[in-house]
C-alpha positions in Angstrom: -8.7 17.6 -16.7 -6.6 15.0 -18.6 -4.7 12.5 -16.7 -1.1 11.9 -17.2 0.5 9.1 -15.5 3.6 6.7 -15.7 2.9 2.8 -16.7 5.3 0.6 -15.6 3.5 -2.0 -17.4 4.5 0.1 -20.6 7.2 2.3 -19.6 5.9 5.3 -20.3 3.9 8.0 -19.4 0.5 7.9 -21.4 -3.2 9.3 -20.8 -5.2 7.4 -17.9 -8.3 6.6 -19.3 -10.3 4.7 -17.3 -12.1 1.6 -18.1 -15.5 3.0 -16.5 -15.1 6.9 -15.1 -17.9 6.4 -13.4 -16.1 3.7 -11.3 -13.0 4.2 -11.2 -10.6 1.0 -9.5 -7.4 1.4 -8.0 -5.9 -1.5 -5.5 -2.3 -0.6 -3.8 0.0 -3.2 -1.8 -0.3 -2.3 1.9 2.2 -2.9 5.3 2.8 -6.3 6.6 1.4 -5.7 10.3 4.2 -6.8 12.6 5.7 -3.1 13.8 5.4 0.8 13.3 5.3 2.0 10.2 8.8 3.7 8.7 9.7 6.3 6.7 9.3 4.0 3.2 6.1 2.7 4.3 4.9 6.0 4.4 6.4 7.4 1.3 4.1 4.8 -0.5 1.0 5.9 1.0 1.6 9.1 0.6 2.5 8.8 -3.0 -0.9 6.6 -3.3 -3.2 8.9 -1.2 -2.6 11.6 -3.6 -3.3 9.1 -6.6 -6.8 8.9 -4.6 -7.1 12.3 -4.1 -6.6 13.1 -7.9 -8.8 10.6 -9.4 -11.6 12.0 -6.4 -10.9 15.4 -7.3 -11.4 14.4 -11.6 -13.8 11.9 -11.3 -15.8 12.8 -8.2 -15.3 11.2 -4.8 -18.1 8.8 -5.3 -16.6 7.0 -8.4 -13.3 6.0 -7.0 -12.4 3.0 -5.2 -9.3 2.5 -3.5 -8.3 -1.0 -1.7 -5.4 -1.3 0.2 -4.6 -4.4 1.9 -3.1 -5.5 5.5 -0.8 -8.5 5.3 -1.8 -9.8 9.2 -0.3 -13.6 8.1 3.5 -13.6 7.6 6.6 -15.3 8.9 7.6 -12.1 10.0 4.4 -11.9 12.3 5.1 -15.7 13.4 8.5 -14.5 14.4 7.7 -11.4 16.1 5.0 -13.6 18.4 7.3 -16.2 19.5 9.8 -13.8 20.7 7.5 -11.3 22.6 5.4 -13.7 23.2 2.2 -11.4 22.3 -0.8 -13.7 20.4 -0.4 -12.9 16.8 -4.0 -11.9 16.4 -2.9 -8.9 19.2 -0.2 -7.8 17.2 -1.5 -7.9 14.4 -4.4 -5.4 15.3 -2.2 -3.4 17.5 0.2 -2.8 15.1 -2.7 -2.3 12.1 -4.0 0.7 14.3 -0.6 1.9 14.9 -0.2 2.4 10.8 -3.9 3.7 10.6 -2.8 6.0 13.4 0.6 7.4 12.1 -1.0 7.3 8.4 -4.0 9.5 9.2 -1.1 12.4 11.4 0.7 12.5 8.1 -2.6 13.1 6.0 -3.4 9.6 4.5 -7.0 9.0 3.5 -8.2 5.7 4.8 -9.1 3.7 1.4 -12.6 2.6 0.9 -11.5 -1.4 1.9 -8.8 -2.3 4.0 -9.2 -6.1 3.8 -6.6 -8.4 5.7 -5.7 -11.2 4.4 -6.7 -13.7 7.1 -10.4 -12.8 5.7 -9.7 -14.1 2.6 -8.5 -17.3 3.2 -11.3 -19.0 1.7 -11.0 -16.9 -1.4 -7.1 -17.6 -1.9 -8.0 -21.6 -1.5 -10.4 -21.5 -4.4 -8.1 -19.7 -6.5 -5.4 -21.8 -5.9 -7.2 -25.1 -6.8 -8.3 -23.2 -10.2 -4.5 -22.7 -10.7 -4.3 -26.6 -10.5 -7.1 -27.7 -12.5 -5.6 -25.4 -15.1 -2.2 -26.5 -15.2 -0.7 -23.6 -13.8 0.2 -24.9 -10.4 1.3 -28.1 -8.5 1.2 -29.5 -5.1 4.2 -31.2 -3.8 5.1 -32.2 0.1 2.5 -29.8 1.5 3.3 -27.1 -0.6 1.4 -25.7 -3.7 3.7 -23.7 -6.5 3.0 -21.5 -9.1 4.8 -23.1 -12.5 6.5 -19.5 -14.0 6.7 -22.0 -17.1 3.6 -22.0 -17.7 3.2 -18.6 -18.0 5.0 -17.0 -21.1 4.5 -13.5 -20.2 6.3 -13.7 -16.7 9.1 -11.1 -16.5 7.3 -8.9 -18.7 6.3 -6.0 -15.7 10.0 -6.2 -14.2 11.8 -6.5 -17.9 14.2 -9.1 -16.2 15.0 -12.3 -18.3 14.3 -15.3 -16.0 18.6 -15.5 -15.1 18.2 -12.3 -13.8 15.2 -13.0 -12.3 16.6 -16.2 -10.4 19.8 -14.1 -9.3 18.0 -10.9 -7.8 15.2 -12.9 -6.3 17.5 -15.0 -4.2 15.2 -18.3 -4.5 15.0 -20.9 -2.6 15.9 -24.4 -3.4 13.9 -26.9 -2.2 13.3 -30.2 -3.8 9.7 -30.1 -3.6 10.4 -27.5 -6.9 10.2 -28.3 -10.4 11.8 -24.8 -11.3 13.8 -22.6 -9.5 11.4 -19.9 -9.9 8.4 -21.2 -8.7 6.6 -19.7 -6.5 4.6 -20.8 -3.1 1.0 -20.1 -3.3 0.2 -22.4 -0.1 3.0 -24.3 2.3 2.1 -26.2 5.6 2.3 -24.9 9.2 3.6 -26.4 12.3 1.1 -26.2 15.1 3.2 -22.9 16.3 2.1 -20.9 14.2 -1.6 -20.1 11.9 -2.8 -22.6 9.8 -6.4 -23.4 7.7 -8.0 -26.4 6.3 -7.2 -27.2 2.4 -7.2 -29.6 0.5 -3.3 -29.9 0.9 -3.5 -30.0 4.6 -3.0 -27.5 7.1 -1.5 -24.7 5.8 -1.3 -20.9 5.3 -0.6 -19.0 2.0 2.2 -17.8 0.2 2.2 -13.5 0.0 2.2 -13.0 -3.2 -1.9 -14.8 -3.4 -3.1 -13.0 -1.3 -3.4 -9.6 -3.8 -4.3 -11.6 -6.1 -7.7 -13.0 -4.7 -8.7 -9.7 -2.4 -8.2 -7.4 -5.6 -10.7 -10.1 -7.8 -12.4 -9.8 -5.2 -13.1 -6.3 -4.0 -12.6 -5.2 -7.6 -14.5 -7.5 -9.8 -16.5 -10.1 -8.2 -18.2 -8.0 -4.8 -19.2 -5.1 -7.8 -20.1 -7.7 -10.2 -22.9 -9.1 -7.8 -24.2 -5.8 -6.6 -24.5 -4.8 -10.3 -22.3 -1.7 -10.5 -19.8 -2.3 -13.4 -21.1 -0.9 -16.5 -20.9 -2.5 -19.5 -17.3 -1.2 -20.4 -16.5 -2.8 -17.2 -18.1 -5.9 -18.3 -15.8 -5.8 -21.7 -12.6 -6.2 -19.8 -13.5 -8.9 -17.1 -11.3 -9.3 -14.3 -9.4 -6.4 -15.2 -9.0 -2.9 -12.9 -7.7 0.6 -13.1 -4.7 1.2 -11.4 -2.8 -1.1 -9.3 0.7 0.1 -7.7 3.2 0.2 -4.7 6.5 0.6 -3.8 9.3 0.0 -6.6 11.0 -3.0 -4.5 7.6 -5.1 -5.4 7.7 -5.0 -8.8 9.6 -7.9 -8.6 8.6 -10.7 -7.7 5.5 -9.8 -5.7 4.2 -7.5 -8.4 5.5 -10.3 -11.2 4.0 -13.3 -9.3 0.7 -11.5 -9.2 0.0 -11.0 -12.6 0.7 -14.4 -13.3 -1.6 -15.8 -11.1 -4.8 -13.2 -11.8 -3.7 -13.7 -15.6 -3.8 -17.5 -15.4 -6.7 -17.5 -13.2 -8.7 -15.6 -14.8 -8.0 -15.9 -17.9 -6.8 -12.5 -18.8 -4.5 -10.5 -20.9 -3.6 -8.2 -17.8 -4.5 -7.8 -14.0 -4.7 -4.5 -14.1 -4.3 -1.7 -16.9 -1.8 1.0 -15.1 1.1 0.0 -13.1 2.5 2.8 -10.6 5.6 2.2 -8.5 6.9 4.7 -6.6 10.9 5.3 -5.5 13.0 4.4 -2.0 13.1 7.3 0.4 16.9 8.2 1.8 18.4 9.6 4.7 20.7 12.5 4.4 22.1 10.7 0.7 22.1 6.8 2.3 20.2 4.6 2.4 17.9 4.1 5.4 19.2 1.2 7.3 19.5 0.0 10.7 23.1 -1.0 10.0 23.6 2.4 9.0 21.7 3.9 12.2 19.1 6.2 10.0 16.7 3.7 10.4 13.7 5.7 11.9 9.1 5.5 11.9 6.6 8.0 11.4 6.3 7.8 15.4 9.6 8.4 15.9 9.1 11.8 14.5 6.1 12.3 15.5 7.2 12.2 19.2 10.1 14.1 18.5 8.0 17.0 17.4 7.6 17.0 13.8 4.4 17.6 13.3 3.1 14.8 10.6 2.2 17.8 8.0 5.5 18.8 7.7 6.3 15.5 6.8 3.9 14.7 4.3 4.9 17.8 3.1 8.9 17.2 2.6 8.0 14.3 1.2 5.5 15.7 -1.7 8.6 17.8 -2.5 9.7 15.5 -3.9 8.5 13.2 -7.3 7.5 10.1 -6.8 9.3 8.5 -9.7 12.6 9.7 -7.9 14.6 8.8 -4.6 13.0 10.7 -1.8 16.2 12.4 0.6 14.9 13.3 4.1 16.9 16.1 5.3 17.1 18.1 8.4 17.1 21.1 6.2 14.0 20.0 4.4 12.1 20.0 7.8 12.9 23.4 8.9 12.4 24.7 5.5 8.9 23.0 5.5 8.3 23.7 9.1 8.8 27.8 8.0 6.6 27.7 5.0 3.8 25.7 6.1 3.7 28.4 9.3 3.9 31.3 6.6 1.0 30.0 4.5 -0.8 29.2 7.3 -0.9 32.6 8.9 -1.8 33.9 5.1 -4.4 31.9 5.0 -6.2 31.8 8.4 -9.8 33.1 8.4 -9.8 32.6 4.5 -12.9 30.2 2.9 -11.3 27.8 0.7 -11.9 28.1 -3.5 -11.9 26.1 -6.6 -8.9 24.1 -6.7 -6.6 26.4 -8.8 -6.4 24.6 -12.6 -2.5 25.1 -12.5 -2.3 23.4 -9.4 -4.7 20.5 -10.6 -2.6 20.5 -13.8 0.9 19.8 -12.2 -0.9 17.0 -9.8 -2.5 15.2 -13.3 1.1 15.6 -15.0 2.1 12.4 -13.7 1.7 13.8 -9.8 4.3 16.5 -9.7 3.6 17.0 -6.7 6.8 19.2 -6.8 5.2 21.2 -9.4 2.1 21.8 -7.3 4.0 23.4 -4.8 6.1 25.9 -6.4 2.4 27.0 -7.7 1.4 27.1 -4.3 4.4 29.3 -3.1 3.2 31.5 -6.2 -0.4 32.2 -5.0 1.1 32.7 -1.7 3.5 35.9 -3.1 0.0 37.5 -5.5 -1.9 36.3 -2.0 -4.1 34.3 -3.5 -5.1 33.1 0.0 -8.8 31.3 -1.8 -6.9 29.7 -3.8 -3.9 28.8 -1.6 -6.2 27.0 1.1 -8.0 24.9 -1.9 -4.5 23.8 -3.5 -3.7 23.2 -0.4 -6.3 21.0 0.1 -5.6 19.0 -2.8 -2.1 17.9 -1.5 -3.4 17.2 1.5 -1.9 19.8 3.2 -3.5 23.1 4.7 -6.6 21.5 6.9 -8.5 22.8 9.6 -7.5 19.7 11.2 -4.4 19.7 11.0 -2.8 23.0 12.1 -3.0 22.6 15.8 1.0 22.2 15.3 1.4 25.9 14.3 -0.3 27.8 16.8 2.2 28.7 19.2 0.1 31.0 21.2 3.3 33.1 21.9 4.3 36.6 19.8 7.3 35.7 18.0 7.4 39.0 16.3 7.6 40.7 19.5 10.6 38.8 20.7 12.1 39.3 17.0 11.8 43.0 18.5 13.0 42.5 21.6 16.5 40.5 20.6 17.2 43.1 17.4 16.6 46.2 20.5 19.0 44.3 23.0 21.3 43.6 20.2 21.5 47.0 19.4 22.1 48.2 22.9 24.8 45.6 23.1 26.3 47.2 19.9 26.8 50.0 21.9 28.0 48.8 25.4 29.9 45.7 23.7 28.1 43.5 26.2 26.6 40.5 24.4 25.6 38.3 27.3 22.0 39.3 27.3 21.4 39.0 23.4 23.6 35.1 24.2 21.0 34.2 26.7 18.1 35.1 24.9 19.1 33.5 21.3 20.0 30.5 23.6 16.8 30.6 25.1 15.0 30.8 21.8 17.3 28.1 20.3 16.5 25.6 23.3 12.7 26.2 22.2 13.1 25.0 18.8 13.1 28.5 17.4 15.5 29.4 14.5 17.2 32.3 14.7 18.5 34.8 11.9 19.7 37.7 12.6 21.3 40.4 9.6 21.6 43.8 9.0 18.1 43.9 8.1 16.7 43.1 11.3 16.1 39.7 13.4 13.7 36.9 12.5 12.8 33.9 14.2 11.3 31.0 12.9 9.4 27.8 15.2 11.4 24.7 13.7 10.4 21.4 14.1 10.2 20.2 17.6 9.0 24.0 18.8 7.7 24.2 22.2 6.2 27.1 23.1 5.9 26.4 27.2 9.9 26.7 26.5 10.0 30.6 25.8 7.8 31.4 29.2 9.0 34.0 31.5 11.0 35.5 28.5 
């Protein structure tokens, strides 16, 4: 099955062809850990999980490797520790589990490495002082920057001239800077907050290095040593498969990033295939707190919306497009995720249907992949249903708890449509009002028509609700 995927790095879509199928290398931008994870954060790892679940599904599960970093040394982190008061080495592991938690409800994959960057400290120091000796960075008061002038290819990933690049990046001027757009690799810590040894003092380093050294790392170096890249591998040194994350760090994290692997390595690129996906919206706006649409993956979860509902609204979606979360798009989810699931319960799992696969290696159309899904369903196609499923992540044993509701919603479809027709009759529509209210207070939706009454569990359904009725 060929591969079809966007390049941001070339902007367009074009054939993935790996630098070594039997090893393929992927390395995504993960959380910064200083809270619960929100809707955007989870749009990404969505988006990414199915990149991993492709390239498994092509390639074989044992020749993919997936990193995905925690950021667990941030100002934001300092911040958040002075003001609660909490040690940041507690929050930062409490609030790493919370994402590993609320990833793994919505279907997320844990990645094969998960490295923080407070592990790599050591790594990030000896890149840094290659930087130096090469030219490409300075130390000044503390601080060591990245020179963007020495780097002629910098703005190339975002397409931004180096104005433009000043204006949206809101820099800061500080005099320790040759160039506006210079970039901190390492800067000096009060005794509040973390800080290492270096040879510029005591000091903790800038985001954007941290990538940089745990992708050469996990992705070159550790495989280099245990002699697994082949020679292919070998011919483009330094140099991985796939590297991606949202669309808001293309630039400058993304930007800063090649720079630095580039000019510390010495390479033409960090990594072949750049995938960004789009923001995620609220009812049309923007999520914001200012707005009050600002909401987690928790936050729905304890609400009642059970994760696969949301991994599935949001693979309804392409990933190259913004992502509108909708009140409608839960309920419609909700319904067809309980429809396929009661097609497909007993039913042993096939082959991954090829039109299915197909619409996933176009590029993830993930969109695609389910309108082929809802045609399996309607020829009942329930082998095949389960596996494509499968594929999106959606349709596991382990994950349907959600839709048994232990209670015979068809019978009380029978029972409302049999008092609504005695009401009809007598023009007495009290008892057909409580029970719909009943059923509505449950989370059930309620449609009734000429052609009979159906009810629907929504999200937030609670069967103990409809008890006594």
């Amino acid at each position: 099955m060929d591969i079809q995927l966007t390049n941001s790095r070339t902007r367009r879509k074009e054939p993935f062809r790996p630098i070594d199928p039997g090893n393929v290398r992927m390395y995504v931008c993960g959380p910064t850990v200083y809270d619960r994870a929100h809707m955007g954060n989870a749009r990404s790892a969505v988006v990414f999980d199915m990149v991993f679940r492709l390239l498994r599904e092509v390639y074989g599960a044992g020749h993919v490797t997936y990193v995905r970093n925690f950021t667990d040394v941030d100002d934001k982190i300092n911040a958040r520790s002075m003001e609660t008061g909490e040690p940041i080495s507690d929050l930062t592991a409490r609030t790493a589990q919370w994402y590993l938690d609320d990833m793994g409800a919505i279907g997320v994959l844990e990645p094969d490495h998960m490295p923080r960057a407070t592990q790599y400290i050591g790594q990030m120091v000896t890149m840094i002082e290659g930087l130096i000796e090469a030219g490409h960075a300075y130390a000044a008061d503390g601080h060591v920057l990245f020179s963007v002038e020495s780097f002629e290819r910098y703005g190339a990933l975002s397409g931004r001239s180096v104005d433009d690049m000043i204006a949206g990046a809101r820099v800061e001027v500080a005099p320790y800077k040759r160039n506006p757009m210079d970039f901190v690799l390492w800067k000096p810590s009060d005794p509040e907050v973390p800080g290492w040894d270096s040879p510029w003092g005591r000091g903790r380093p800038g985001w954007h290095i941290e990538c940089s050294a745990m992708a050469e790392d996990l992705l070159w170096r550790a495989p280099l040593e245990a002699g697994r890249l082949s020679d292919a591998a070998l011919g483009q040194p330094h140099v991985f498969d796939i590297h991606g994350g949202g669309g808001d760090l293309a630039f400058p994290h993304h930007e800063n990033e090649i720079a630095q692997s580039c000019c510390a390595n010495h390479s033409e690129v960090m990594a072949n295939v750049w995938l960004h996906n789009e923001m995620l919206q609220v009812e049309g706006r923007k999520m914001s707190k200012s707005l009050g649409n600002f909401f987690t993956v928790r936050d729905l979860l304890d609400q009642g919306v059970p994760g696969e509902v949301i991994r599935f609204v949001m693979l309804s979606t392409h990933y190259r497009k913004p992502m509108d979360w909708t009140a409608e798009k839960v309920e419609q989810a909700t319904a067809t995720l309980r429809k396929w699931r009661g097609l497909i319960d007993g039913a042993e799992a096939g082959a991954v249907p090829e039109p299915v696969l197909a619409a996933v290696a176009d590029d993830l159309n993930t969109a695609g992949a389910i309108a082929e899904l809802h045609r399996l369903a309607s020829v009942g196609d329930v082998a095949g249903l389960a596996a494509g499923g499968q594929l999106l992540g959606l349709l596991g044993a382990d994950q349907g708890a959600w839709a048994e509701s232990g209670v015979d919603l068809t019978g009380l479809a029978d029972r409302l449509a049999a008092v609504r027709a005695a009401a009809m009759e007598s023009k007495d529509f009290s008892e057909v009002d409580r029970l719909k209210a009943a059923l509505v207070e449950a989370g059930v939706e309620v449609r009734m028509s000429k052609a009979g009454v159906e009810l629907l569990p929504g999200a937030g359904f609670d069967a103990s609700k409809l008890e006594g009725l």
